[in-house]
TIBASE-905343 format. One line per 5 residues: their letters; for each residue x, y, z of C-alpha. Coordinates in nm, 3 decimals. Example, Ala and Ser with C-alpha at 12.3 -4.5 7.8 and 13.67 -1.06 7.14 Angstrom:
BEGIN
AS) 1.230/-0.450/0.780 | 1.367/-0.106/0.714
This chain:
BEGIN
XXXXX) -5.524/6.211/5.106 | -5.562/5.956/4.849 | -5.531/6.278/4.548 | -5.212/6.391/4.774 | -5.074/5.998/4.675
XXXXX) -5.170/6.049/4.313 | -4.970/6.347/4.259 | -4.608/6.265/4.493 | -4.419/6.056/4.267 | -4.425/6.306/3.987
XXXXX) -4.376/6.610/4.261 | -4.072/6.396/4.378 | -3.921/6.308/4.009 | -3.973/6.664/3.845 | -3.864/6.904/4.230
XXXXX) -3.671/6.631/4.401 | -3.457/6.531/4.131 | -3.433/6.852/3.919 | -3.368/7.160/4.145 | -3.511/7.499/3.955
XXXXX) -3.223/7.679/3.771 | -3.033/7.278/3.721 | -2.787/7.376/3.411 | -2.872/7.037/3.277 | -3.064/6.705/3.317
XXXXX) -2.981/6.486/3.608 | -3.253/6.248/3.565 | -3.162/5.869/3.472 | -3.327/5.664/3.231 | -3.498/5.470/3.510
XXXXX) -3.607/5.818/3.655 | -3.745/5.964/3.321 | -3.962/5.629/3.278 | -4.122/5.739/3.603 | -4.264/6.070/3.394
XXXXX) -4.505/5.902/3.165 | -4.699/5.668/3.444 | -4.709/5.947/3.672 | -4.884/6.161/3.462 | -5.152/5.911/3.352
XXXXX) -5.202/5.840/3.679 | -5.286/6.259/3.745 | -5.508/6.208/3.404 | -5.708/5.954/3.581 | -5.753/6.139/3.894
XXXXX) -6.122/6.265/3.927 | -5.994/6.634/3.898 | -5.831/6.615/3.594 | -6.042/6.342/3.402 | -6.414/6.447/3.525
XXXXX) -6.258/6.835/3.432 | -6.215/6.704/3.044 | -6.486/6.518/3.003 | -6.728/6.871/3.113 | -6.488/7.011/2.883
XXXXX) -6.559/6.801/2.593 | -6.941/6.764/2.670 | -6.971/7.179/2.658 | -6.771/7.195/2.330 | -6.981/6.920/2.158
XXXXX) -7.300/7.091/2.237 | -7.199/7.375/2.021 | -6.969/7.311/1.747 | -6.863/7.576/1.527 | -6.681/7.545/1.160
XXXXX) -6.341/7.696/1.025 | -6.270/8.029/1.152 | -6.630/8.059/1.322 | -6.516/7.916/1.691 | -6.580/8.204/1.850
XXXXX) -6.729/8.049/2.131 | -6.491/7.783/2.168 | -6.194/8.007/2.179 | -6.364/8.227/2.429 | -6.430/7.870/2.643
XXXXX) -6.063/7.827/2.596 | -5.966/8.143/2.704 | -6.162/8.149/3.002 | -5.998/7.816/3.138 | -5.693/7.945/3.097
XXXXX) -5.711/8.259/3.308 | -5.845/8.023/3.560 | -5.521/7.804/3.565 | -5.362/8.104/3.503 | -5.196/8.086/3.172
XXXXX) -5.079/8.349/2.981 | -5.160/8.327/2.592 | -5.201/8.530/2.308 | -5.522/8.604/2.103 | -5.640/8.664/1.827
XXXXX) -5.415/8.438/1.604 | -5.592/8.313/1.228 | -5.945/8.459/1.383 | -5.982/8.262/1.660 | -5.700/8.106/1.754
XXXXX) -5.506/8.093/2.085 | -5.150/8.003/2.187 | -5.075/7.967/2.559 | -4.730/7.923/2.761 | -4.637/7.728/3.060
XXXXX) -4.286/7.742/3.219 | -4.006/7.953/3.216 | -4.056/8.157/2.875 | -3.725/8.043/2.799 | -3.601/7.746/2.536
XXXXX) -3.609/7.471/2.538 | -3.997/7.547/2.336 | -4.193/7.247/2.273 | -4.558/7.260/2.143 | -4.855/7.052/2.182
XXXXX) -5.203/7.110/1.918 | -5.528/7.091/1.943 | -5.768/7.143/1.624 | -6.096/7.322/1.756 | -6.341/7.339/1.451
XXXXX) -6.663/7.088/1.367 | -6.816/6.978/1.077 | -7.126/7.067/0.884 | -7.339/6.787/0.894 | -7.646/6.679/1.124
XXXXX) -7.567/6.465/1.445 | -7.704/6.144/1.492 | -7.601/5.992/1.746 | -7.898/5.999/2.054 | -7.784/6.159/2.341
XXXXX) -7.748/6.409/2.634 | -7.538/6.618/2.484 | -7.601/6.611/2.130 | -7.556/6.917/1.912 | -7.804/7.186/1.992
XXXXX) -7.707/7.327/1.647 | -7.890/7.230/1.352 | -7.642/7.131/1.078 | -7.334/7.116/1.262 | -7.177/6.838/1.424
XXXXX) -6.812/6.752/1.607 | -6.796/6.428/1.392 | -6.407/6.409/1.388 | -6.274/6.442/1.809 | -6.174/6.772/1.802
XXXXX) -6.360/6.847/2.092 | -6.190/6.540/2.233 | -5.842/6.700/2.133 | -5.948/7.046/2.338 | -6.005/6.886/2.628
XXXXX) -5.700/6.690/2.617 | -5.478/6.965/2.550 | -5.687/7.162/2.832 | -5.641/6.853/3.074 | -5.249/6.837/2.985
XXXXX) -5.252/7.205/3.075 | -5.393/7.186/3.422 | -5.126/6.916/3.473 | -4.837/7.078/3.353 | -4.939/7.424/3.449
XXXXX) -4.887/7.282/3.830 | -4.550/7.160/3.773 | -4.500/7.504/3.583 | -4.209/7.591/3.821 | -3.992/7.305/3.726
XXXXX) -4.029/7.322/3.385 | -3.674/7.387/3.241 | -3.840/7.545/2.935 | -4.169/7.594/2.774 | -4.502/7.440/2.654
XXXXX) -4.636/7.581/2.414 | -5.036/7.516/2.410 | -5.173/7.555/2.033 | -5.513/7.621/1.989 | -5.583/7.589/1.585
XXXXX) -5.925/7.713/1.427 | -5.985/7.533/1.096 | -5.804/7.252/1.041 | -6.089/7.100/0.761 | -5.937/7.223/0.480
XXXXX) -5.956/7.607/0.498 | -5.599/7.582/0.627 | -5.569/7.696/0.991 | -5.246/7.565/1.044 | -5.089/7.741/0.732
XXXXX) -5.257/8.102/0.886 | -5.116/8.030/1.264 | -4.778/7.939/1.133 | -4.796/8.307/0.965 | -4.927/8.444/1.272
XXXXX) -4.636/8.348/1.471 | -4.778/8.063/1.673 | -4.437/7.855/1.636 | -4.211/8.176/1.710 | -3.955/7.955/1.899
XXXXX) -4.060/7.643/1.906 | -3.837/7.350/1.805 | -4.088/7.050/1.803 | -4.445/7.045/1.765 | -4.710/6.677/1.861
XXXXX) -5.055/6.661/1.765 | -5.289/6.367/1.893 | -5.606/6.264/1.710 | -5.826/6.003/1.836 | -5.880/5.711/1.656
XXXXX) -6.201/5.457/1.639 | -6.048/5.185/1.508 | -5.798/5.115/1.747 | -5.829/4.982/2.090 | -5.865/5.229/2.368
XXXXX) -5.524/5.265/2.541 | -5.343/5.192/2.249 | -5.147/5.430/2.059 | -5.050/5.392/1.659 | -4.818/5.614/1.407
XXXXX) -4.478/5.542/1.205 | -4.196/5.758/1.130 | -4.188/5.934/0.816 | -4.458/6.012/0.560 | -4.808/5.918/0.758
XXXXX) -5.052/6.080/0.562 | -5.064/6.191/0.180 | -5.095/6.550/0.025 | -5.431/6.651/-0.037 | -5.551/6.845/-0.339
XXXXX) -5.950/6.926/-0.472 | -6.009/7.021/-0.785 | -6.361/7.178/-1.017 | -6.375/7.157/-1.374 | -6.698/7.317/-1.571
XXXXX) -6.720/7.157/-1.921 | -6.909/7.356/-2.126 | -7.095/7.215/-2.493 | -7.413/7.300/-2.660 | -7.774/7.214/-2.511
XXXXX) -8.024/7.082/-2.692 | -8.327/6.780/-2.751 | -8.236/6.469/-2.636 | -8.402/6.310/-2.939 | -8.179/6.536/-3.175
XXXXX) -7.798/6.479/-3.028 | -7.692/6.619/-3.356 | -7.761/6.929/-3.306 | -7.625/6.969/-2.952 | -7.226/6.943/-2.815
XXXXX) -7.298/6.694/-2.533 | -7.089/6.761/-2.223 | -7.207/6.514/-2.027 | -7.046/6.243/-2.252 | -6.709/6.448/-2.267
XXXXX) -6.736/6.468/-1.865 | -6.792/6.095/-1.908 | -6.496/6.016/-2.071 | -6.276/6.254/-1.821 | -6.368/6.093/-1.525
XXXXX) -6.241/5.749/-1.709 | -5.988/5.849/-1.812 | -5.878/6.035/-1.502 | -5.876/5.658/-1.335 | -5.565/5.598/-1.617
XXXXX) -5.350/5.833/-1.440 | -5.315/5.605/-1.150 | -5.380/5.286/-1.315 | -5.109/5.387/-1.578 | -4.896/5.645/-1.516
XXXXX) -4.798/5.625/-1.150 | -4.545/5.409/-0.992 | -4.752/5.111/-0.893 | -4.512/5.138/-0.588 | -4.591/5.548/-0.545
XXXXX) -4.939/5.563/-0.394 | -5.214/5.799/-0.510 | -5.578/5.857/-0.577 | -5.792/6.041/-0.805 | -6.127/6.041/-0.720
XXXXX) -6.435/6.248/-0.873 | -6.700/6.296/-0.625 | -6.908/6.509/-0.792 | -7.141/6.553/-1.086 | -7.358/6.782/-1.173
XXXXX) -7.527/6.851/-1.482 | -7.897/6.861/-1.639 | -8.220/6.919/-1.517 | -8.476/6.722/-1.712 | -8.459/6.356/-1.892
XXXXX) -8.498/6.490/-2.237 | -8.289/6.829/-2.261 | -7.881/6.819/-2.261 | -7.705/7.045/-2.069 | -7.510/7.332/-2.151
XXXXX) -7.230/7.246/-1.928 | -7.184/6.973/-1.668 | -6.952/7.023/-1.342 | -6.756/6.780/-1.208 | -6.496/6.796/-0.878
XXXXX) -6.278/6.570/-0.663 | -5.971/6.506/-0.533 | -5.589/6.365/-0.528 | -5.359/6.266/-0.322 | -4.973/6.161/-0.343
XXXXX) -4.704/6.102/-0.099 | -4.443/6.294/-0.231 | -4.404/6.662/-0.407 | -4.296/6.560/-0.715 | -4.606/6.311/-0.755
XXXXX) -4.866/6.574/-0.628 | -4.764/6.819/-0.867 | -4.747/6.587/-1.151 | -5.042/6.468/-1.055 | -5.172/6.786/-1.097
XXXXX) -5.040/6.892/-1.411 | -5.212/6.543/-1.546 | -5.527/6.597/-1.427 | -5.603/6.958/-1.564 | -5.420/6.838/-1.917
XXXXX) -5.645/6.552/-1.917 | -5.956/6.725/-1.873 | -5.868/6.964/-2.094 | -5.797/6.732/-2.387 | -6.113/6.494/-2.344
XXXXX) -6.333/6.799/-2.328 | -6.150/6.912/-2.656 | -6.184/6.595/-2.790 | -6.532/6.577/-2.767 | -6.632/6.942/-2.924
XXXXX) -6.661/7.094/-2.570 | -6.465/7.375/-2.379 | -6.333/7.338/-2.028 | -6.216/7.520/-1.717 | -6.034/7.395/-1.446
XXXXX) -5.997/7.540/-1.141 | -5.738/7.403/-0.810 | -5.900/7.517/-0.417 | -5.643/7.645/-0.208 | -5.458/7.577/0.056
XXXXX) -5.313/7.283/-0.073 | -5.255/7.037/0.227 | -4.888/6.860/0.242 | -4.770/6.523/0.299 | -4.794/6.501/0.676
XXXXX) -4.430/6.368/0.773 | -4.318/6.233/1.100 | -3.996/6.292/1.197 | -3.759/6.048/1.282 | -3.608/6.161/1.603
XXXXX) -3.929/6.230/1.735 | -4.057/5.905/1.666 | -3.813/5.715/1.897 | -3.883/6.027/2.141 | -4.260/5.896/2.117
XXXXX) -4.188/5.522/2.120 | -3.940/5.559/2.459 | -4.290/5.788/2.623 | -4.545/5.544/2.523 | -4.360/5.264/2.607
XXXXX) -4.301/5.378/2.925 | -4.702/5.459/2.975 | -4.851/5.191/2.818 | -4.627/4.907/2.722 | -4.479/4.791/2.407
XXXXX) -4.758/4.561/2.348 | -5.015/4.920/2.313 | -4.779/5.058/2.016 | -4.905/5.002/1.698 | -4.756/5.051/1.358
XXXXX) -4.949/5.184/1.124 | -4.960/5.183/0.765 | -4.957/5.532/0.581 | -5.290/5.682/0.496 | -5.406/5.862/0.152
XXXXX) -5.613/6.062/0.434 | -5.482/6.427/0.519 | -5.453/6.660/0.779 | -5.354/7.012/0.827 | -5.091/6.947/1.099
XXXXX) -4.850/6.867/0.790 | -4.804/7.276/0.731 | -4.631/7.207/1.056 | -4.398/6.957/0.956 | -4.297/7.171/0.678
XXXXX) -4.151/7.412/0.905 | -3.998/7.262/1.212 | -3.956/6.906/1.337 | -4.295/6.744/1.394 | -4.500/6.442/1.511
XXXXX) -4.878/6.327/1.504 | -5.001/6.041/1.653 | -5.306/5.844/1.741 | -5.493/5.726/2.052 | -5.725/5.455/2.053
XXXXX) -6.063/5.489/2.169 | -6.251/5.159/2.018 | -6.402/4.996/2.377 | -6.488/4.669/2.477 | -6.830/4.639/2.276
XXXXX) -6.663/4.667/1.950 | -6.879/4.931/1.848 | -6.734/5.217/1.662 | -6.771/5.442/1.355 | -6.532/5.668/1.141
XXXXX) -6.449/5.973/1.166 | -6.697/6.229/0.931 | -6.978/6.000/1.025 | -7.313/6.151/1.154 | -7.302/5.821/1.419
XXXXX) -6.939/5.923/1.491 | -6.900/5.929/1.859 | -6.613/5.942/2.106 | -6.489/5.740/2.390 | -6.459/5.973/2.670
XXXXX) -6.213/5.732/2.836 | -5.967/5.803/2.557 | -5.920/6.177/2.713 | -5.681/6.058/2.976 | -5.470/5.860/2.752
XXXXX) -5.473/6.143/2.508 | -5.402/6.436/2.789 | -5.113/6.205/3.013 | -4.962/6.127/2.652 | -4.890/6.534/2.531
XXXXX) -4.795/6.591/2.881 | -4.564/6.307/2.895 | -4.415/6.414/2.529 | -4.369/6.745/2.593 | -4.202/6.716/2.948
XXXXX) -3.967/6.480/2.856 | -3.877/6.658/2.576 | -3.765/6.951/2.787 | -3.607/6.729/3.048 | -3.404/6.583/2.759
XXXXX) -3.315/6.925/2.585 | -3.289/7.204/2.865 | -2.933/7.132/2.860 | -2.892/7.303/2.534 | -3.073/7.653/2.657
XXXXX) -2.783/7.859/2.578 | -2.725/7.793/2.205 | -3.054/7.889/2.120 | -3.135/8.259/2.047 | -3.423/8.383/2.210
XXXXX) -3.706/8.611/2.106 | -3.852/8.758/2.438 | -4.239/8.649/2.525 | -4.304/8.997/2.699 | -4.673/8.732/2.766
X) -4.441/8.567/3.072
């Protein structure tokens, strides 16, 4: 009886006050606030929140990298036939897209990023990694669950929906560009906004932070092989040293920053890696260095760019040596929140959690793959705080990096909340938007 309580107000709000086949929204602002609380409250219940956290906990035992998440797509899959969603599969390998609703627009979509990391798992534990080498070190086992929780919640109110969710399952999202191959694949065939949720360690569980506009910076890696003369340390003459020519390219890589950008234009160069030599008394034939930029805007990336291959090329030249420069692809995009969507955000979480739990953040030179997203159609990304009482908490791509399991509530009621709302706010408009048919529903 007590579950029954837990699930009547948003029963009342989402049958009661919108009868199925409603040509438009009847709901008052005072009745749409209703929608947020009621789904955290379903979130907390111990069928929804003890569902994600075996969720999460079976994920995190096996992680698998870009394009390899065979097993956690076929996990994926398997809970939705249980609920019984339809979705498509294969999309970019593994991927999976599910629908809830009425196949029809309004088409909103929520994503999760499924893929680990290669690194060894520290942290001591039940249900550490049983794979050597691998490791979910970022939460996106955390944003599975969620998106799986959401789905159990909104696949019971699937009848009055006045449109469709859209559930986006996305293999690869560090940096082998999942998002750029699902997009091509069709997984936004429809939709007209798309929210992705990351959790964040920093910030204090049942908190939320983001900003409209740019949030995080393009993201660019780059090689260069420098090639000289070896030879006997104790005879330079004779030898074309690269390792002083890669010396003076990662210098004067800092000046492109330090005197060439707008001090007001944010970016970073960064070399990460050197390699070069063998022995303390023999000089390389050729040294290889790598690393990365970032930029918040096009036009800065790509000059950025441009810089960074002329100025290797030069220094190397300049000290007797060849070089090659070579740009990995994809190339991730400034992630950019849109504006409309951020007041559609601010009006849900306030309604959850309180203005007091919204935070505004600053822009980050970090990057994520959700921005091929935001090239495409309106988009927002957003983060959930997970940092408990203890104070205790590590980054992200850290081998002590662990997760909150409280946050999955917050994280699930929140792309719930979004995406209903968004639907109650928009079904209205069904009939100017040309629709593909989802044979799927």
């Amino acid at each position: 009886m007590g579950h029954l309580r837990r699930w009547v107000p948003l029963i009342l709000i989402l049958c009661i006050l919108i009868p199925l086949g409603s040509p438009r929204s009847i709901l008052t602002a005072e009745e749409l606030a209703l929608v947020p609380a009621s789904f955290l409250d379903l979130a907390r219940s111990p069928e929804v929140s003890e569902y994600m956290v075996r969720i999460r906990r079976r994920i995190h035992e096996y992680p698998e990298l870009g394009f390899e998440e065979f097993e956690t797509s076929k996990l994926i899959r398997t809970e939705l036939d249980e609920m019984g969603i339809h979705y498509r599969y294969p999309l970019a390998v593994t991927g999976v897209v599910g629908y809830i609703g009425t196949g029809k627009p309004p088409f909103v979509a929520l994503r999760a990023d499924m893929d680990g990391l290669d690194m060894e798992e520290r942290v001591e534990w039940e249900h550490k990694s049983k794979v050597p080498g691998r490791m979910h070190a970022c939460g996106h086992d955390a944003h599975v669950a969620m998106l799986l929780g959401a789905a159990k919640m909104l696949q019971g109110r699937q009848d009055e929906l006045q449109g469709t969710v859209v559930l986006v399952f996305q293999p690869a999202e560090e940096g082998a560009g999942g998002a750029k191959m699902m997009i091509e694949h069709g997984a936004l065939e429809n939709v007209s906004a798309i929210f992705g949720v990351h959790v964040a360690a920093m910030d204090p569980i049942g908190a939320v932070a983001s900003r409209a506009g740019p949030i995080m910076a393009a993201c660019g890696f780059f090689e260069a092989v420098i090639t000289g003369k070896g030879g006997h340390a104790a005879i330079p003459q004779y030898a074309v040293d690269p390792i002083v020519a890669a010396s003076s390219v990662i210098v004067s890589l800092q000046h492109l920053v330090s005197r060439e950008a707008d001090p007001l234009d944010s970016q970073v160069v960064t070399v990460a890696k050197f390699e070069g030599g063998e022995a303390f008394n023999v000089i390389p034939d050729s040294v290889t260095i790598g690393g990365t930029f970032r930029a918040f805007s096009k036009e800065s990336f790509h000059q950025l760019r441009q810089r960074i291959e002329e100025v290797i090329a030069g220094q190397a030249s300049a000290h007797r040596c060849n070089a090659s420069v070579s740009f990995a692809e994809p190339i991730d995009p400034v992630t950019e929140n849109d504006r409309y969507l951020h007041q559609h955000f601010l009006n849900v979480a306030e309604d959850m959690l309180g203005v007091s739990k919204i935070i505004e953040m600053r822009p980050m030179m970090g990057s994520e793959d959700f921005s091929f997203y935001s090239e495409v159609i309106p988009s927002y990304f957003y983060y959930v705080g997970m940092k408990d009482e203890v104070g205790v908490s590590e980054p992200e791509h850290s081998p002590h990096y662990r997760v909150n399991e409280d946050v999955l509530s917050y994280g699930a009621a929140l792309q719930a909340s979004l995406a209903t709302r968004y639907i109650l706010e928009h079904h209205h408009g069904n009939n100017a938007v040309e629709e593909v048919p989802h044979d799927e529903l």
